[in-house]
C-alpha positions as CSV (number, residue, x, y, z in Angstrom):
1,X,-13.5,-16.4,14.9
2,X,-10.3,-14.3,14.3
3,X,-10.7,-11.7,11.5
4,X,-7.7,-10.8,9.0
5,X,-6.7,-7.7,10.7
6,X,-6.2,-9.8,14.2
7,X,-4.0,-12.3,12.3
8,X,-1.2,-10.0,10.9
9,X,-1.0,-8.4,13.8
10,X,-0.8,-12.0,15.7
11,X,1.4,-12.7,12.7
12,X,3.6,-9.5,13.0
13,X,4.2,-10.2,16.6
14,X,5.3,-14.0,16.1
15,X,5.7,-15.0,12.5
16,X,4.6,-18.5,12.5
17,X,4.2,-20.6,9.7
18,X,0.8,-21.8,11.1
19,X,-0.8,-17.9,11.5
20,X,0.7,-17.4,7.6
21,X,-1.6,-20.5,7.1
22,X,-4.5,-19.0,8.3
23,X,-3.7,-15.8,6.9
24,X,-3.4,-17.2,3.2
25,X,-6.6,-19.4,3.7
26,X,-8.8,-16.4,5.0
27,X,-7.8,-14.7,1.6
28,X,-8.4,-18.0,-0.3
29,X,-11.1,-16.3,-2.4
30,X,-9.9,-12.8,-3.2
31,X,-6.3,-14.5,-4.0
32,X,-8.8,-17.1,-6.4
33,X,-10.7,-14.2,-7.5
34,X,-8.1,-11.5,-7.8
35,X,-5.8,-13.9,-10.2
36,X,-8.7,-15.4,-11.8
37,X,-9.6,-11.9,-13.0
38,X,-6.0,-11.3,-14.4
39,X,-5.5,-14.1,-15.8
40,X,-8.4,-14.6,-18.3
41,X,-9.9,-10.7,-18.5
42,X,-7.7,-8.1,-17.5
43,X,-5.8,-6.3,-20.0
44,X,-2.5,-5.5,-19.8
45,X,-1.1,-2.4,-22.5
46,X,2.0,-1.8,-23.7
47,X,2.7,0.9,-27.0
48,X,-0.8,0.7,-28.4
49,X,-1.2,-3.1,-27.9
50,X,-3.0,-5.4,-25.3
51,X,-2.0,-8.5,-23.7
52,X,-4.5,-11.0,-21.8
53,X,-2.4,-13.4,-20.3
54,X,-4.3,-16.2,-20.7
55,X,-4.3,-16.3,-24.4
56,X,-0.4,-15.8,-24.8
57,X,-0.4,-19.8,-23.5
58,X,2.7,-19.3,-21.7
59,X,1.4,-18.8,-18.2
60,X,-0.9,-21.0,-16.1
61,X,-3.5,-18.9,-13.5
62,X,-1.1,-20.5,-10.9
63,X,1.8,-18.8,-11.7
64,X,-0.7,-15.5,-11.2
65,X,-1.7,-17.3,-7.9
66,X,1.8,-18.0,-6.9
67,X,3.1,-14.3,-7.7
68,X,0.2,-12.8,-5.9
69,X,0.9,-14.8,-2.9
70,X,4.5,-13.7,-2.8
71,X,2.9,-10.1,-3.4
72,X,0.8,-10.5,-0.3
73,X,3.8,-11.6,1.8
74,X,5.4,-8.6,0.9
75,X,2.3,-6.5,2.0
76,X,2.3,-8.5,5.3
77,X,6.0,-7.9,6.3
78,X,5.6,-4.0,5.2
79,X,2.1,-3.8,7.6
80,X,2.0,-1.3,9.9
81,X,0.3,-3.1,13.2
82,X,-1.3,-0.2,13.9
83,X,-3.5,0.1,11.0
84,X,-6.0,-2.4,9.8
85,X,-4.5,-4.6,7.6
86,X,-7.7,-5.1,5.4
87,X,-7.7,-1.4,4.1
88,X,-4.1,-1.6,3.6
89,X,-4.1,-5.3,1.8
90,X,-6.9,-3.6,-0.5
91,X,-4.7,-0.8,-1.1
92,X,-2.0,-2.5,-2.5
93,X,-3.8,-4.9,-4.4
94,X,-5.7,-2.2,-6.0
95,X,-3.6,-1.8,-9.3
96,X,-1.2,-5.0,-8.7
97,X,0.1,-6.9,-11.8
98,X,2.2,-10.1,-11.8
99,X,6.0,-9.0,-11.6
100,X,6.5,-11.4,-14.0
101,X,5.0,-9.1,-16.6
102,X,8.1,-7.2,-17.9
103,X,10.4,-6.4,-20.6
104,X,11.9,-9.7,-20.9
105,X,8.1,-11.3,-20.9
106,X,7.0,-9.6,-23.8
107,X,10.3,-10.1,-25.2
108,X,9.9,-14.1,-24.9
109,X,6.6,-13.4,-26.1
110,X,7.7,-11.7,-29.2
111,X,10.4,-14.6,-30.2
112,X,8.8,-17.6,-29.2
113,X,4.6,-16.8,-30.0
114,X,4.0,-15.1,-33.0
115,X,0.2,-15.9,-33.5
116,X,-3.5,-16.9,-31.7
117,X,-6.4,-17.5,-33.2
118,X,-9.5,-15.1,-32.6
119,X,-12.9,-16.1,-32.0
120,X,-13.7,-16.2,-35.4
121,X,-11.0,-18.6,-36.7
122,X,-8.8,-16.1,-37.7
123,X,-5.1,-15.8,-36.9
124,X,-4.3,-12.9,-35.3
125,X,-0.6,-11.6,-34.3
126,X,-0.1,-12.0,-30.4
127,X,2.7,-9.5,-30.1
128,X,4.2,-6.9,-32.6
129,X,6.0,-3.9,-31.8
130,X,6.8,-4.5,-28.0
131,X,8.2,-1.5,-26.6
132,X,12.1,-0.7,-25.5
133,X,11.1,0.4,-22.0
134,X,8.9,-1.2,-19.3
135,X,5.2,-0.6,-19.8
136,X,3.3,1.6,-17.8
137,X,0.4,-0.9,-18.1
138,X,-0.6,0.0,-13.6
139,X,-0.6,3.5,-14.3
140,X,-2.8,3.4,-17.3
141,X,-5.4,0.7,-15.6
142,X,-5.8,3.0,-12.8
143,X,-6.9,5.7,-14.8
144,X,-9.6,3.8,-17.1
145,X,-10.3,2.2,-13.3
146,X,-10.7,5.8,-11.8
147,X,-13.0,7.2,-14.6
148,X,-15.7,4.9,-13.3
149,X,-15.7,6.3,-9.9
150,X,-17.9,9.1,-8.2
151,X,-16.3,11.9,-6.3
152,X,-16.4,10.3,-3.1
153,X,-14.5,7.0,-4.1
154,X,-12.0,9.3,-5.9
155,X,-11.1,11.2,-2.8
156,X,-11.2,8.0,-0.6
157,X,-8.8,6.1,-3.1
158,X,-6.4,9.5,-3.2
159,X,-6.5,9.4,-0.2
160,X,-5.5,5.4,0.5
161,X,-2.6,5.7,-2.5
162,X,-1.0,8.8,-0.6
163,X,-1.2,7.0,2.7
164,X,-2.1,3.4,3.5
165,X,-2.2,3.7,7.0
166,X,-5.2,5.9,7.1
167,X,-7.9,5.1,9.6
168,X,-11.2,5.1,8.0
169,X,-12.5,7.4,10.7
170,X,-9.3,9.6,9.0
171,X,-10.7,9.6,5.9
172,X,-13.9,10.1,6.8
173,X,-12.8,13.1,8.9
174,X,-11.2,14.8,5.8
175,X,-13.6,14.4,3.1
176,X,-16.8,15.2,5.3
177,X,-19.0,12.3,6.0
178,X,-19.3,9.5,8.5
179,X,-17.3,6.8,9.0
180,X,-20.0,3.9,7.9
181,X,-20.0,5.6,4.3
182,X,-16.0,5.0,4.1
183,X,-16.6,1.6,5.1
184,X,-19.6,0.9,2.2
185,X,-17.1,3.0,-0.1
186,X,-14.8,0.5,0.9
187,X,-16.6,-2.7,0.4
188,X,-17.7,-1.6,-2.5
189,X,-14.7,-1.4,-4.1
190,X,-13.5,-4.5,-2.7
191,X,-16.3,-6.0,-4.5
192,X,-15.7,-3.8,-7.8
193,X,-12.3,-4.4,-8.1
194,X,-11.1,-7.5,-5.9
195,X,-12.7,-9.8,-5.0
């Protein structure tokens, strides 16, 4: 059985619909998973507000599908053959957020959704105060994300954000331990944060 990594390269040599195919079906479940995840927990910020996409009832999950899979063709024509694509796919996944979440979004949001109702039958205001510049909503996930990490992880992930074309055996060279514990690292946070 071919493996991701053999694929984009297969797929970077001779872009065929048929390899895309089998490249978008071996990451079925972390595209399922990933969006899924998004859509119903993850919170987006803007100001001192939150924003789960889901309850704003103006996106469907496959509209997060959709916008990830156009992510992910981005990632493949940007691969680097030479690297393994799985460490680089996780990499840019790591902090990714439908491009679809912007100014004009919460904008939409603002004029045409004015209120949900909580879990206790309350009504609640979806959207107030939206702010006049583009959210850093990645760059403050990643940091609630990387408080939960050990030392190790940190370094790895520093690592993998300054360069995604690291070998593991790279990594593993720099930070001081073996190869195998980069891969666990690895999985782990595939696991974690992914899948």
């Amino acid at each position: 059985m071919i493996n991701i990594n053999e694929l984009a390269i297969q797929y970077k040599k001779n872009p065929t619909k048929l390899l895309l195919d089998k490249i978008f079906f071996e990451l079925r479940f972390i595209i399922k998973n990933k969006a899924t995840f998004i859509y119903f927990q993850k919170k987006f910020k803007y100001g001192n507000r939150t924003l789960v996409l889901s309850e704003t009832k103006q996106v469907d999950l496959q509209d997060v599908k959709q916008d990830m899979c156009i992510e992910i063709m981005r990632i493949i024509k940007k691969y680097d053959c030479k690297k393994p694509f799985d460490n680089y796919l996780f990499s840019s996944l790591w902090n990714w957020k439908p491009h679809f979440l912007n100014k004009k979004f919460y904008n939409y949001l603002k004029n045409n959704s004015s209120e949900i109702v909580d879990e206790e039958g309350n009504e609640k205001s979806l959207i107030e105060n939206i702010p006049q510049e583009e959210s850093t909503t990645s760059e403050l996930d990643f940091k609630e994300m990387f408080e939960n990490l050990n030392e190790t992880e940190k370094k790895v992930i520093n690592l993998l954000t300054g360069n995604n074309n690291l070998k593991q055996s790279e990594i593993a060279d720099i930070i001081g331990v073996k190869q195998s514990r980069i891969s666990k690292i690895l999985k782990g946070l595939k696991k974690k944060y992914v899948y």
